[in-house]
C-alpha positions as CSV (number, residue, x, y, z in Angstrom):
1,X,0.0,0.0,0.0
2,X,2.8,2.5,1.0
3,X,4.3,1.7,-2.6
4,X,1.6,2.7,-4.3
5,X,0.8,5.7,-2.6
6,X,4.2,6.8,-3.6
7,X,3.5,6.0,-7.3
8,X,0.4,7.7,-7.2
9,X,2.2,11.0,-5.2
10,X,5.0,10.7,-8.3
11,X,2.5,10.5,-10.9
12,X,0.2,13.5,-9.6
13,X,3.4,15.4,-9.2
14,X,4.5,14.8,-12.8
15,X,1.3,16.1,-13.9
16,X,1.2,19.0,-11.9
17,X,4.8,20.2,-12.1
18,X,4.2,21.9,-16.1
19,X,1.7,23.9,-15.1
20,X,3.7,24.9,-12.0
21,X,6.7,25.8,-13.9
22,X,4.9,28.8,-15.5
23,X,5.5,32.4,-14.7
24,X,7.2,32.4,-11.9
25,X,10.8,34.3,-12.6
26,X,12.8,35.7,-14.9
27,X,15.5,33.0,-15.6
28,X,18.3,31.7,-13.7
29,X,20.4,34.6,-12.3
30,X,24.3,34.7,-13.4
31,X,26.7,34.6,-9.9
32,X,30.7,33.5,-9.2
33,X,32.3,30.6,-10.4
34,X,29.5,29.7,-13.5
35,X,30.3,28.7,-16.5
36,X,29.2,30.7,-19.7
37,X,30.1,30.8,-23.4
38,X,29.5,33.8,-25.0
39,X,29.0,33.7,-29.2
40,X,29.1,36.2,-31.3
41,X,27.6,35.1,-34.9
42,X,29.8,35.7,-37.9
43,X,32.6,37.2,-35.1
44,X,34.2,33.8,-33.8
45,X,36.9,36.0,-32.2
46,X,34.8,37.9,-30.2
47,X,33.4,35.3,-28.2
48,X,34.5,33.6,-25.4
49,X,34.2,29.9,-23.1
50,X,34.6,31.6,-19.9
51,X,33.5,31.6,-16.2
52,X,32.5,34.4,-14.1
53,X,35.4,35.4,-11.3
54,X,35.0,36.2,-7.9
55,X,34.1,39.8,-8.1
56,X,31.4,38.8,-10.8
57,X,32.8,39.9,-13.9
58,X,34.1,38.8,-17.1
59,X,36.7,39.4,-19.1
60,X,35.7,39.5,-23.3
61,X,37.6,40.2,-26.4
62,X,37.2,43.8,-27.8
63,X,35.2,45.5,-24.9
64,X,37.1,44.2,-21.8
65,X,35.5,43.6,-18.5
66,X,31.8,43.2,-18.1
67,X,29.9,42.6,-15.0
68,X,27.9,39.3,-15.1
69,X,26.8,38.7,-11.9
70,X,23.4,39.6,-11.3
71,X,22.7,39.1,-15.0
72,X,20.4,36.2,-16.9
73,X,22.1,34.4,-20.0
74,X,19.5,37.2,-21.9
75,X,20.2,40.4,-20.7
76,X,23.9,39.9,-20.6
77,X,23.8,39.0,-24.0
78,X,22.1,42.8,-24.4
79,X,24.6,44.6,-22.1
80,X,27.4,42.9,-24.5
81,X,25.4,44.2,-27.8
82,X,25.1,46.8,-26.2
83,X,29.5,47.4,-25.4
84,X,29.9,46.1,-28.9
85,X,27.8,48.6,-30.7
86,X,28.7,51.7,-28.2
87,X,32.3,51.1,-28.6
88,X,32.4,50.9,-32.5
89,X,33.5,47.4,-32.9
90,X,30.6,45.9,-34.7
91,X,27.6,47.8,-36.2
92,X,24.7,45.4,-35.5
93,X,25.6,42.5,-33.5
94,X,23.8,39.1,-33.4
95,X,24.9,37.9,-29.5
96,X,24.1,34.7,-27.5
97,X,24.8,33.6,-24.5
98,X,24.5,29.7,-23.1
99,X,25.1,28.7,-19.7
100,X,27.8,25.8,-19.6
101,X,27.8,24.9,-15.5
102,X,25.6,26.3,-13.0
103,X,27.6,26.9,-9.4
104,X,27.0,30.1,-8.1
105,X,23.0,29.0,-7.3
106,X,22.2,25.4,-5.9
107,X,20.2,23.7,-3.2
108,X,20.8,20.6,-1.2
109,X,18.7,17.8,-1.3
110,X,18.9,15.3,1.7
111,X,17.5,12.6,3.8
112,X,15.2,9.7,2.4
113,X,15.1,11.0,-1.2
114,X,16.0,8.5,-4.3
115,X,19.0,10.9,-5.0
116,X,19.9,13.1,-2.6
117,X,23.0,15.8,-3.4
118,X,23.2,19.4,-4.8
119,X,21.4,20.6,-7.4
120,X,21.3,23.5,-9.5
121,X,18.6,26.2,-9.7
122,X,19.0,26.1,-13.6
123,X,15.5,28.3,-13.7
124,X,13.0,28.9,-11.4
125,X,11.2,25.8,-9.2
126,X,9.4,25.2,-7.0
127,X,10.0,22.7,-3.8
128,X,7.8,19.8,-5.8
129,X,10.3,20.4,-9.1
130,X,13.8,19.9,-6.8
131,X,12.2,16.7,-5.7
132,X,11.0,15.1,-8.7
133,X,14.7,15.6,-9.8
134,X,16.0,14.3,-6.9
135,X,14.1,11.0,-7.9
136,X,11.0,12.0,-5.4
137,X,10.7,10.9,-1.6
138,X,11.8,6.9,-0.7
139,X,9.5,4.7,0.6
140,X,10.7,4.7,4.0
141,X,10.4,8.5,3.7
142,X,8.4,10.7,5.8
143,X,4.9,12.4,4.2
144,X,6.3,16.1,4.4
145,X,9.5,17.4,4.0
146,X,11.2,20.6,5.8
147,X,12.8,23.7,3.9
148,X,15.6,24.8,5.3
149,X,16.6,28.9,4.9
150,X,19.4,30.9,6.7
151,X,17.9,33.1,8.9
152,X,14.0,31.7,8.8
153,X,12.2,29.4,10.5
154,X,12.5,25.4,9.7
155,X,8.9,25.0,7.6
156,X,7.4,22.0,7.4
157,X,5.9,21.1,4.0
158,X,3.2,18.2,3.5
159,X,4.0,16.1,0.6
160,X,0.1,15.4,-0.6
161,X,-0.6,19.1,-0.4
162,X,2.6,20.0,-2.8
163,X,1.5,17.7,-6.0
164,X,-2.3,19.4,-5.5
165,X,-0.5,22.6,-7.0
166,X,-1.1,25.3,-4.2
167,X,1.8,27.8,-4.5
168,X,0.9,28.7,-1.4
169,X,2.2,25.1,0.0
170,X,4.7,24.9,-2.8
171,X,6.7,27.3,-2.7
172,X,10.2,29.2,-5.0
173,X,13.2,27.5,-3.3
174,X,16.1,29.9,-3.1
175,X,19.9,29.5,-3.7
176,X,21.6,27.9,-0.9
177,X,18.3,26.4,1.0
178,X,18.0,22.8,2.2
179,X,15.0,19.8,1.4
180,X,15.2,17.3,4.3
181,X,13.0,14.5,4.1
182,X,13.4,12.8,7.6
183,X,12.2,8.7,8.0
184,X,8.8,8.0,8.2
185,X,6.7,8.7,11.1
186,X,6.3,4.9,12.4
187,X,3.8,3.0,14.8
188,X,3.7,-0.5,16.7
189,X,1.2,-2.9,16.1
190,X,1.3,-6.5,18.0
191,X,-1.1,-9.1,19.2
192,X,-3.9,-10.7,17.3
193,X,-2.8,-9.0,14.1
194,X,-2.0,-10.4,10.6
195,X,1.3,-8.9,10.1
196,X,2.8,-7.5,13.1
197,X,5.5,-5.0,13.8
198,X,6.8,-1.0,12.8
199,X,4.5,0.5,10.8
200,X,4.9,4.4,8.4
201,X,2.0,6.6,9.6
202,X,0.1,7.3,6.5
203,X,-1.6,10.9,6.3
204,X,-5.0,10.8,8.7
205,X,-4.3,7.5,9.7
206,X,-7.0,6.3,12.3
207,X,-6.2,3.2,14.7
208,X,-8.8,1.1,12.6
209,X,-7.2,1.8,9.2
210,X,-3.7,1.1,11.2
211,X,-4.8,-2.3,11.7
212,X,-6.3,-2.8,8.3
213,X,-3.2,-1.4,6.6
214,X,-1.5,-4.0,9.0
215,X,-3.4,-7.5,7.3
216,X,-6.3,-7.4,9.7
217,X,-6.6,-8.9,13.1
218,X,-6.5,-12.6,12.8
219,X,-9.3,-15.5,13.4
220,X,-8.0,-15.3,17.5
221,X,-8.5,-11.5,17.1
222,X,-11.2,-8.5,17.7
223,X,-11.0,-5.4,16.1
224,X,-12.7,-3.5,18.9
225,X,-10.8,-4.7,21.5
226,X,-7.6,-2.6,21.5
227,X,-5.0,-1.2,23.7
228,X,-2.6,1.9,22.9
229,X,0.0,2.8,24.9
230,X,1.2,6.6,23.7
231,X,3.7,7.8,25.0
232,X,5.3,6.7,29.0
233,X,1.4,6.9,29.5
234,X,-0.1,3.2,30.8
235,X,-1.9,1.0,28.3
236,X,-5.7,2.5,27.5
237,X,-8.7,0.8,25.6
238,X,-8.1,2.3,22.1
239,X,-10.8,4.1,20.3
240,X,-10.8,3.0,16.4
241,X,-11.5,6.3,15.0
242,X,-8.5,8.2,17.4
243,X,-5.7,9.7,15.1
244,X,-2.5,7.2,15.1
245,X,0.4,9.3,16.3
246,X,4.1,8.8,16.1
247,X,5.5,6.3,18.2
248,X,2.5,4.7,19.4
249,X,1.8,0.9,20.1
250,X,-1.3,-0.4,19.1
251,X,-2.5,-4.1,20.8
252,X,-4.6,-6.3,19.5
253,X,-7.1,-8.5,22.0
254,X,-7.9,-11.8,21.6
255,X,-11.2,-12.4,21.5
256,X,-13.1,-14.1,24.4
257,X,-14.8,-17.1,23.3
């Protein structure tokens, strides 16, 4: 069952991430240490292979230093039409500009992902897009991730809510932020139960779809006679439509015959 909830959170997430992608920057912003070549057509000796220094400029052919940083692959592409025109070295430029390795802007991806590491912020995304190309949350993953951000509060994201498409719960991830998916909130299950043992929380779980989701009780068994024990609290009769939380242990009865 957990399997194919996951399947089912990939595949609404692979439908929902196009329409997410839309309108939501202007491109990925040029920093230190990227990687840009720089073409001018019918002019091979004006261009240049080249990557942005520390201070955030680069050095090109004909007009000298240009600032980069701050720039998108498009507008410095103008400000060196721009140089090339102003200065008197070409009359009416055709200029592109193609980003070869993206440094400068990243985010880190960790925790029970398929693939976690660094990844660039190549254009704009969103927290759902950085997962789905970090191979989207493991099975033994927990159903929300946090999004981590110098100087702001840890937030805590629900998985379910991201793939329905609400900005609002989805939101721009930033260079230098952090996805941590931690393990799976877990429960106990034991006694008169099919398949005993740790258990992931699934979202809204109640105790009676725990021990459904666990194989049933067994032919010994009765489903309304349960025990929890939450906590250091003592063992209580269970209600089967309480929330499951983390960490509980959930007893099965045996029925009285």
């Amino acid at each position: 069952m957990i399997r194919l909830l996951s399947r089912l959170w990939l595949l609404l997430a692979v439908l929902a991430a196009p329409a997410m992608a839309q309108g939501i920057g202007p491109g990925y912003v040029l920093g230190p240490e990227d990687s840009i070549t720089v073409v001018v057509y019918g002019q091979p000796e004006a261009g240049i292979t080249t990557r942005i220094k520390a201070d955030g400029s680069i050095v090109m052919p004909l007009i000298g230093t240009v600032k980069a940083e701050g720039q998108t692959n498009i507008t410095l592409a103008k400000l060196i039409t721009d140089k090339l025109v102003s200065g008197g070295y070409l009359k009416d430029p055709v200029v592109n500009v193609e980003i070869t390795t993206y440094t400068s802007r990243t985010a880190n991806v960790a925790g029970k992902i398929t693939s976690p590491g660094i990844y660039p912020l190549d254009r704009p995304q969103r927290v759902l897009d950085v997962l789905l190309r970090a191979g989207w949350v493991r099975e033994n993953g927990a159903t929300y991730v946090y999004l981590r951000r110098a100087g702001q509060p840890e937030q805590r994201l629900d998985v379910e809510r991201l793939v329905r498409g609400d900005d609002k719960e989805n939101p721009l991830v930033l260079a230098g932020d952090t996805l941590f998916v931690p393990d799976a909130d877990v429960f106990y299950i034991q006694g008169q139960i099919n398949s005993p043992g740790m258990k992931p929380i699934l979202p809204g779980m109640t105790i009676r779809q725990a021990i459904g989701f666990s194989g049933g009780v067994t032919a010994t068994g009765k489903a309304d006679k349960v025990g929890l024990i939450r906590g250091n609290a003592k063992e209580v009769d269970a209600d089967g439509s309480q929330l499951v939380q983390k960490g509980d242990v959930i007893i099965v009865k045996e029925r009285l015959f």
